[in-house]
N, C-alpha and C positions, 0 to 999 in steps of 0.2 A: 348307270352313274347319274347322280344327279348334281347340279349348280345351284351356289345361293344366288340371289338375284337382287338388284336392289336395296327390296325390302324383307330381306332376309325370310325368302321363301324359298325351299325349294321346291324347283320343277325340273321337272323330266327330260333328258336330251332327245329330240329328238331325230330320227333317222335322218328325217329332211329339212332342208335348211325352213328359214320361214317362207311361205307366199308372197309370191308378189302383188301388188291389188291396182285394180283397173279400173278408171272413170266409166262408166257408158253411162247410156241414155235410151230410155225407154218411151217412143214417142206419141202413142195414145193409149191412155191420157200419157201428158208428158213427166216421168218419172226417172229422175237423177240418180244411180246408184251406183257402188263399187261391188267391183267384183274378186273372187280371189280362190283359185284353187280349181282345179281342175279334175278331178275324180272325187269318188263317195260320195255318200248321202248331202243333197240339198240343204243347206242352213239358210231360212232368211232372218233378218235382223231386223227390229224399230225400234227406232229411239222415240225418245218422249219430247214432251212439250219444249218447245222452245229450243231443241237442239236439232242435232245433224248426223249425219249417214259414218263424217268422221269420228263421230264417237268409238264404232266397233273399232278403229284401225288397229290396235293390237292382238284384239279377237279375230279377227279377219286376216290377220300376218303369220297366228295360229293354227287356228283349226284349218286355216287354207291349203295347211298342208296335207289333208286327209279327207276334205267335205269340201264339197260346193258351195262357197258362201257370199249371199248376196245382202248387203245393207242401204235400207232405201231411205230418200230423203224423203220422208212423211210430206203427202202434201200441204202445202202451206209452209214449209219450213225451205232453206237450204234453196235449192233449181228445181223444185216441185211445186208448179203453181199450185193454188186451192182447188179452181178449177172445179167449186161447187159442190166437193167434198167435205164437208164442214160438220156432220157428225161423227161420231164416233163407228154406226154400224157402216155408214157408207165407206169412210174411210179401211175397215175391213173389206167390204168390195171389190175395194180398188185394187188392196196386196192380191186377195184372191183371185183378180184377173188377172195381174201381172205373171202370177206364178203360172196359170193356166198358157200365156201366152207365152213363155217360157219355158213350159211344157216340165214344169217341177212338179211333181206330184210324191209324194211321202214325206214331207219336209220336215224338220227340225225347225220350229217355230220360236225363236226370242224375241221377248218382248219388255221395254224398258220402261219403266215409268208409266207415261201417256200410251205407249207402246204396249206397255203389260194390258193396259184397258183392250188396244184394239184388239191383239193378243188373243186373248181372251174370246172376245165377240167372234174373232175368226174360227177359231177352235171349236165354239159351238156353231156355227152356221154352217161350217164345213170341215166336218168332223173327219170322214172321209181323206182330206188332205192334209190335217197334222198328224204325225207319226209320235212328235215328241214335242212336249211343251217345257219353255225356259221363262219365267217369269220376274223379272229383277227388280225389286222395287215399286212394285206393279200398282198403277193408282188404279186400282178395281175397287169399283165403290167410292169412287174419290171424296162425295160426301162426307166419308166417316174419317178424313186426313182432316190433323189439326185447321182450327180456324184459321189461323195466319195463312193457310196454302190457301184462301179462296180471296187474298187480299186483292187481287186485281179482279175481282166479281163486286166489288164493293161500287152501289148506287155513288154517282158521281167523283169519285175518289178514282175510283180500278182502272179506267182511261188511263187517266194522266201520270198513274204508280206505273205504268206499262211506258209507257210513251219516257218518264222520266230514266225504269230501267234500261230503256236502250239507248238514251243519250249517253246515259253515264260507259254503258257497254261503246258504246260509240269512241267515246275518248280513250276509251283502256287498249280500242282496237287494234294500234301501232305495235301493243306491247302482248296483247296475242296472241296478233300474227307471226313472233317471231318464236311461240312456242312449236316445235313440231309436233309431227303427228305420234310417234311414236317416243314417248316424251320418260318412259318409264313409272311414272303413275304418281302420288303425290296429292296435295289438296290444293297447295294456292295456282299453280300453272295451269292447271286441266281447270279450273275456276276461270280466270284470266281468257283463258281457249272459248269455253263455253260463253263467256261476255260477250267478246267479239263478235259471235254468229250472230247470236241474238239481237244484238243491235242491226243488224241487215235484214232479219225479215218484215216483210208485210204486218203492220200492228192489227191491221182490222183483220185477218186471217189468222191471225195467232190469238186474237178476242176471241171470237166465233167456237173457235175448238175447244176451247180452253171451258167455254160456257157448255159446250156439248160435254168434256169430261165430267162435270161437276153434274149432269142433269144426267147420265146414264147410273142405270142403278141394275150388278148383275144381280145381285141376290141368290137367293136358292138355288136359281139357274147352272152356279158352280157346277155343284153335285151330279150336272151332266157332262163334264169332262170326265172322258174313261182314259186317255191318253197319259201315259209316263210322265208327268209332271215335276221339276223341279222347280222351286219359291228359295229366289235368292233373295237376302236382305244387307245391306249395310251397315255394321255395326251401330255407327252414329247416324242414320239416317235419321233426320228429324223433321220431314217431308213426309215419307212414307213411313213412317217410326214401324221398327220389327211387330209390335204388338200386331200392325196391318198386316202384314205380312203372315205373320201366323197364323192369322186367322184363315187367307186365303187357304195354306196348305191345310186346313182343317175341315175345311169347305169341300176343297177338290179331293175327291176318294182316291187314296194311294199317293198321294204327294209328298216329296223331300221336302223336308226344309233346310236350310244351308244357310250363315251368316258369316259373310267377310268381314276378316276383325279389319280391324282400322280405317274402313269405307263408310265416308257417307252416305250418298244417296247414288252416286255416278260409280260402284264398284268395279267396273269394267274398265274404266279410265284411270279408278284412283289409285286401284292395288289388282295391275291386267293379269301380273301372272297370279295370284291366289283365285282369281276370277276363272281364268282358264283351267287352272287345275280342279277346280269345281264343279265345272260343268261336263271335263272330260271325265271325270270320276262316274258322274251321273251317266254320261252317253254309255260307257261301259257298262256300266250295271244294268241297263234297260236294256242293253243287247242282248247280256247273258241271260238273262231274266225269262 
């Protein structure tokens, strides 16, 4: 039997109620992240630029009921210092030790945004320990995303457009903090959400990566991911516009592609349960497969 939901999707009931998710901390390097679910395959999570680990909470209150899911505060964002990780392959590194120390090995890899880039780098540098790749909105190749997305790389300007986004985020922050985590999905709240973080991080950390995204180029490189791939897109994303997106799945040999209608660019947040039904669809099918 299935439930409308909110946004008049349906999904699935499932057996078990939802996960419950846990703060820990990962402490060299020092790595913020929640956890959720107790049996089945390994999920880790990254969010993208400028945001946070609470992005996944509705994915993570999900799939936690049937995977092991872990979502990290990227460093430089969140209670993840930089900590000298400030490119994009290093930043892959880092997930890859964590999971080793962790002792995850076959993982289910999501990656958002800035996240789909490390994503990405991870998948090929260690092939070996992605099973399955999740790609949402993925700035792979971020060069080739409109100009307006490289406005805080802008000679003298990009500074102060950053430093200005987080005051403004700054002031919104009272109002939030009073969104929760698990908010049912929507544009202006999970926007409002994402403000607040933002204005909390380190500026000169969030330059730094932000110039490493733009200056990483995978190219051809794709065509070496052999792994199950899924390329979600945002209907209205206009950051990562679907045309980017497409291309990725066309790139990567044997790749879904999937667009959530009425999502922006943060689908996971904006419309969790069409998100989730997406990506379970995909997990099934690469099982049976």
């Amino acid at each position: 039997m299935a439930a409308l939901n909110d946004n008049n999707v349906r999904v699935p009931r499932a057996d078990r109620p939802p996960s419950a998710i846990q703060a820990c901390l990962h402490p060299h390097p020092r790595l913020a992240y929640l956890c959720a679910g107790e049996t089945g395959p390994p999920v880790v999570m990254l969010h993208g630029w400028g945001a946070f680990k609470e992005l996944w909470w509705s994915t993570l209150r999900g799939l936690g009921r049937d995977h092991r899911c872990f979502a990290l505060d990227v460093p430089g964002h969140g209670d993840s210092p930089l900590a000298g990780a400030h490119t994009i392959p290093l930043l892959a590194d880092v997930v890859a030790q964590f999971c080793a120390d962790l002792g995850l090995t076959e993982i289910i890899l999501m990656g958002h945004s800035m996240g789909g880039a490390i994503a990405a780098e991870l998948t090929l540098a260690h092939p070996d320990l992605v099973q399955r790749l999740v790609l949402v909105d993925a700035a792979v190749d971020a060069h080739l995303m409109p100009i307006y997305a490289r406005v805080y790389l802008l000679p003298q300007l990009g500074w102060g457009l950053l430093r200005l986004t987080q005051l403004i985020g700054r002031r919104a922050r009272p109002l939030g903090l009073r969104i929760p985590h698990e908010h049912g999905g929507g544009w202006i709240r999970p926007w409002l959400r994402r403000s607040s973080y933002l204005a909390m991080f380190e500026p000169e950390g969030l330059h730094r990566v932000y110039r490493s995204l733009f200056a990483t180029q995978t190219g051809d490189r794709l065509a070496r991911i052999t792994v199950p791939t899924l390329v979600l897109s945002g209907q209205f994303d206009s950051l990562v516009p679907p045309a980017n997106s497409h291309r990725l799945a066309e790139l990567i040999p044997g790749a879904i592609y999937h667009q959530v209608s009425g999502a922006l660019h943060n689908p996971m947040d904006e419309r969790p349960y069409a998100f989730e039904k997406a990506v379970r669809k995909f997990l099934r099918a690469a099982a049976d497969g």
